[in-house]
N, C-alpha and C positions, 0 to 999 in steps of 0.2 A: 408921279407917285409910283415906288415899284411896289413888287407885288407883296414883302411884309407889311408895306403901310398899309392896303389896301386890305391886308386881310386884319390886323388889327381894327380896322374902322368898320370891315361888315361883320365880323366877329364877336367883337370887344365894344366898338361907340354907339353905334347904331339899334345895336341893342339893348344899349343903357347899363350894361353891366358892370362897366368901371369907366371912370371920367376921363384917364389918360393911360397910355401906355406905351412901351418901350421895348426893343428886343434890343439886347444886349449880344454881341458875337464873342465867345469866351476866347477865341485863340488872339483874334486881333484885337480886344481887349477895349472894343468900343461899340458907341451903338450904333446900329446898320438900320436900324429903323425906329420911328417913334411919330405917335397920332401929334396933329396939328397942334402947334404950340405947346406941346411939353418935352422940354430941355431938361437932359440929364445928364449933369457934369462929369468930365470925366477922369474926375477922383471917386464920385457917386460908384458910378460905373464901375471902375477899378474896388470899393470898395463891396460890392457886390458879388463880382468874380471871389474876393479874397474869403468872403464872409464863408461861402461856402466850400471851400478849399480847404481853409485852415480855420473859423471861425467862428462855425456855427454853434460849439455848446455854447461861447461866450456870447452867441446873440440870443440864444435862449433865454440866459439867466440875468442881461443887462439890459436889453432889446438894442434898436441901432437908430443912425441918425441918418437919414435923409432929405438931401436937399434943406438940411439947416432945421429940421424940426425931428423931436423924437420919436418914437413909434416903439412901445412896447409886444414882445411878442407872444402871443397867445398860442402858436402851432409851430414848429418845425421841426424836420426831418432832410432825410438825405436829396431829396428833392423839390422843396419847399416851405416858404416862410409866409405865415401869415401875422401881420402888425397893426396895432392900432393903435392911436391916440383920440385925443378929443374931438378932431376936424375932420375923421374918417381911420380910414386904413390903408395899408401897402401889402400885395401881394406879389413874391417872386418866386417863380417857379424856375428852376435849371434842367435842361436839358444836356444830352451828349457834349451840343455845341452852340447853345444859346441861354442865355438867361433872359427868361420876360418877367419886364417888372407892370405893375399895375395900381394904378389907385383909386381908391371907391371915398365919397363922400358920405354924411352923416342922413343917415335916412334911408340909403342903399342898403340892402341887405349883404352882409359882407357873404353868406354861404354860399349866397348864390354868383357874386362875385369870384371868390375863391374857386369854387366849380368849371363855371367860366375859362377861368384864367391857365386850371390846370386842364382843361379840354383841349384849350389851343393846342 
């Protein structure tokens, strides 16, 4: 395990504040890290980098699709998207040179989530 995984899992899993999560590396355009068994494709990925590049009012006012399910979005801004649908939510924060995605299940509190995720 190097050390994003590990910080994601004492950070992010261990804490219970999102189920699964992912660093995304914006330059090499893939993910360099992500918690135990969550695969994130890499069109997902690529469409993550793009969303916030060139994309973000349209993810405001459509929301976006990941990993094959919708996610409406309730917040974002030049450095972060907060989404949700029925089965939970998706929170991605960008950095200079990383994007972290995140997701929280139904019964989690997503603020405390979102907080979380933009702390890392």
């Amino acid at each position: 395990m190097n050390q994003l995984q590990a910080l994601l899992n004492d950070s992010l899993i261990r804490t219970k504040h999102v189920e699964n999560a992912a660093i995304i590396d914006i330059k090499e355009r893939q993910v360099c890290a992500s918690t135990f068994g969550f695969n994130v494709p890499p069109e997902n990925a690529l469409n993550l980098i793009y969303t916030f590049c060139k994309n973000l009012l349209q993810v405001r006012r459509g929301g976006l699709y990941f990993k094959e399910k919708y996610y409406k979005c309730v917040r974002a801004d030049e450095h972060s998207i907060y989404l949700q649908n029925p089965d939970g939510g998706l929170i991605v924060v960008k950095t200079k040179n990383f994007i972290l995605v995140a997701t929280y299940g139904v019964g989690m509190y997503p603020s405390v989530c979102v907080e979380a995720v933009e702390k890392l």
